[in-house]
C-alpha positions as CSV (number, residue, x, y, z in Angstrom):
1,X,87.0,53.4,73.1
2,X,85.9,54.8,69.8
3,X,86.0,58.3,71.2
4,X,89.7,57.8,71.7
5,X,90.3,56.1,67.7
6,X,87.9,59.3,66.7
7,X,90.2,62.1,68.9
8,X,93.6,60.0,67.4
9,X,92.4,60.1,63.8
10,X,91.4,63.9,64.0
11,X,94.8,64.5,65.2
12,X,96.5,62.7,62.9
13,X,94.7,64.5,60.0
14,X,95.4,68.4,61.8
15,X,99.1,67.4,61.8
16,X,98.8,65.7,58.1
17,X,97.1,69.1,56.8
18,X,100.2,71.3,58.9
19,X,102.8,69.7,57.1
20,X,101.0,69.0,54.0
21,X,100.4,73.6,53.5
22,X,104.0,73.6,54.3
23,X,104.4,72.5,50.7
24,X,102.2,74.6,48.9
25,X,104.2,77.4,50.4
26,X,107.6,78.9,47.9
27,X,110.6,78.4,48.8
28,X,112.2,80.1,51.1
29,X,111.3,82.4,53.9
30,X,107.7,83.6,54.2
31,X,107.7,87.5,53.2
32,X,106.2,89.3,56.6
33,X,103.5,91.4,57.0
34,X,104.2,93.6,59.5
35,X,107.7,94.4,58.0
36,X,107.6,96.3,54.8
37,X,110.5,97.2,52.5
38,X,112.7,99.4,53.6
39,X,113.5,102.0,50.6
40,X,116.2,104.3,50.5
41,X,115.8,107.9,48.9
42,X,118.0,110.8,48.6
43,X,117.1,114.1,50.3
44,X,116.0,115.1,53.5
45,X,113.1,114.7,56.3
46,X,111.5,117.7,58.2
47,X,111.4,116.9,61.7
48,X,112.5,116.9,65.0
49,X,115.8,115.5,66.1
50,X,115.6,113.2,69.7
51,X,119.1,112.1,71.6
52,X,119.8,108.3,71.4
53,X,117.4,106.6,73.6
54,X,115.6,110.2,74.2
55,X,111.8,111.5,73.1
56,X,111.2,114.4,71.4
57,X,109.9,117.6,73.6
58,X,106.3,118.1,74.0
59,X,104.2,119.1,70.9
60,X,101.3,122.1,71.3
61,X,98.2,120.4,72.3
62,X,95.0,122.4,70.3
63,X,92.7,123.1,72.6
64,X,88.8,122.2,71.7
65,X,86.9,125.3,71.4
66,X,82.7,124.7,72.3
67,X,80.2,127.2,70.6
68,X,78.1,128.3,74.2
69,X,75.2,130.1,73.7
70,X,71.7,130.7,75.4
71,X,68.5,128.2,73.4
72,X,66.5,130.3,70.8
73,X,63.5,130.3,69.8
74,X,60.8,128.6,68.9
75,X,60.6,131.2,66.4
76,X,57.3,131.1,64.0
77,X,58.8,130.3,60.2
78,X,55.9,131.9,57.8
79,X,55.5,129.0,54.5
80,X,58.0,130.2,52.0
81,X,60.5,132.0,54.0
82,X,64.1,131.5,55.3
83,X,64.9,132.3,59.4
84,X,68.3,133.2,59.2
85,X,70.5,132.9,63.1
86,X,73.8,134.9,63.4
87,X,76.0,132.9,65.0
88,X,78.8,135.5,65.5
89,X,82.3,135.3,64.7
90,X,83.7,132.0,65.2
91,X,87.3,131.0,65.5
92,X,88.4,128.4,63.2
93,X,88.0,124.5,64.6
94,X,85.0,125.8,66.8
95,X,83.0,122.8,67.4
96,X,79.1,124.0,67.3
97,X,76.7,121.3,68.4
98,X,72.8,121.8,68.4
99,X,69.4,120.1,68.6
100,X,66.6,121.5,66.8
101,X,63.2,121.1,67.4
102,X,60.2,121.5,64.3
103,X,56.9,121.7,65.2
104,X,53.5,123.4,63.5
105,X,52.4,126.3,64.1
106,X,48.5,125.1,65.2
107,X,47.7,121.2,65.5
108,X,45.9,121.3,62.0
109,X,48.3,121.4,59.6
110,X,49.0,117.5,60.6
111,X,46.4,116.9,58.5
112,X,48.0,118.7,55.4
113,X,51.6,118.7,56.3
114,X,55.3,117.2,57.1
115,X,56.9,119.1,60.3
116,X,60.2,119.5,58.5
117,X,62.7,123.0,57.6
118,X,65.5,122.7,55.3
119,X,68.8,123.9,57.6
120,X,71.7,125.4,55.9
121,X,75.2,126.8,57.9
122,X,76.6,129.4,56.0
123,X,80.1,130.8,56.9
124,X,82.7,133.0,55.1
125,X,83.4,130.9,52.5
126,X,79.7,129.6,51.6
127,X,77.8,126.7,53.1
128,X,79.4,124.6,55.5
129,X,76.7,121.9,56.5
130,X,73.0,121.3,54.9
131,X,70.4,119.4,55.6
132,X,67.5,118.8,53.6
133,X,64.2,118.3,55.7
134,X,65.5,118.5,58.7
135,X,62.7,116.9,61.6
136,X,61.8,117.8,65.1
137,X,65.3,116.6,67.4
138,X,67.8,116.9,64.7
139,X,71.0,116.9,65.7
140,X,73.0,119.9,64.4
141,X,77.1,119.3,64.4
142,X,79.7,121.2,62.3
143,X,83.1,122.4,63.2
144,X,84.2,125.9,61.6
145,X,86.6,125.5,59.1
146,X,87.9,129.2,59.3
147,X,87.2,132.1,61.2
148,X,84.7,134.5,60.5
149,X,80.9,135.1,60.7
150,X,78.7,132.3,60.6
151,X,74.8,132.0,60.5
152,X,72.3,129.4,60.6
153,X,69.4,129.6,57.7
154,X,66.3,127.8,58.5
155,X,63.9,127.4,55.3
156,X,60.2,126.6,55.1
157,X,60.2,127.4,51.2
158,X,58.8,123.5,50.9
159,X,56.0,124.5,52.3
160,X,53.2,126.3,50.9
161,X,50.2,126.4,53.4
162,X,51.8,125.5,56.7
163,X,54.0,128.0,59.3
164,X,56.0,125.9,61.7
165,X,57.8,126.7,65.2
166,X,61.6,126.2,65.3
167,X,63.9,126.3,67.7
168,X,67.3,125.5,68.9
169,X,69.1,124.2,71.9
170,X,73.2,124.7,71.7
171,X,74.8,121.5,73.3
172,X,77.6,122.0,75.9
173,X,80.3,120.0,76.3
């Protein structure tokens, strides 16, 4: 019996709370959200003109272009210097995608040492992607912005004592 009085009173008080916001609310109809207002300007809009009840005609899909190319390396980086890849020309939107592994050169310099190159893609119009101390199965992405020659800089100038293996395996799609 008192779960019913308990399930009637919480009723009650939802229904007493409904009405009760409805006052708090200004008068007259509630502004929507999902309908902004419409404004009018002068002038005209570049675009495509569809028949009543009609689409527009197909737009030019781009198509995705995948940097393919054979692994490289692991190339020995001396302490100090820069490893510089060419790339080759690239067609803008060029999506090049890469794993690159670090290692050291012999098992000793884990004593003395971080396994680490700084990576740098330079293209036509400077550097397009960096990153600083890049570790063994780090995940190279970067998408050309234009076309032209493009080449990956690895750098072991952090390093004074240590040489370290790099190389790189070029995703597919």
């Amino acid at each position: 019996m008192r779960f019913w009085v308990f399930c009637a009173v919480l009723a009650l008080l939802v229904v007493g709370l409904w009405g009760g916001l409805s006052w708090l609310r200004p008068f007259g109809p509630a502004p929507s959200a999902s309908a902004p207002e419409a404004r009018v300007t002068e002038g005209k809009v570049a675009g495509e003109v569809a028949p009543p009840g009609g689409r527009p005609g197909p737009t030019a899909t781009p198509r995705a272009i995948f940097f393919r190319r054979e692994p490289y390396g692991p190339v020995k980086i001396d302490p100090g210097t820069v490893h510089r890849l060419e790339l080759g020309r690239l067609e803008a939107g060029t999506l090049v995608r890469a794993v690159v592994t670090v290692q050291f050169n012999s098992r000793l310099s884990n004593l003395s040492g971080v396994p680490d190159v700084d990576l740098a893609v330079v293209g036509p119009s400077g550097v397009v992607s960096s990153q600083a101390q890049a570790r063994n199965g780090y995940q190279l992405s970067f998408q050309s912005p234009t076309a032209g020659e493009y080449a990956l800089e690895m750098s072991n100038a952090r390093s004074r004592i240590n040489a370290k293996q790099v190389g790189v395996q070029f995703l597919q799609p």
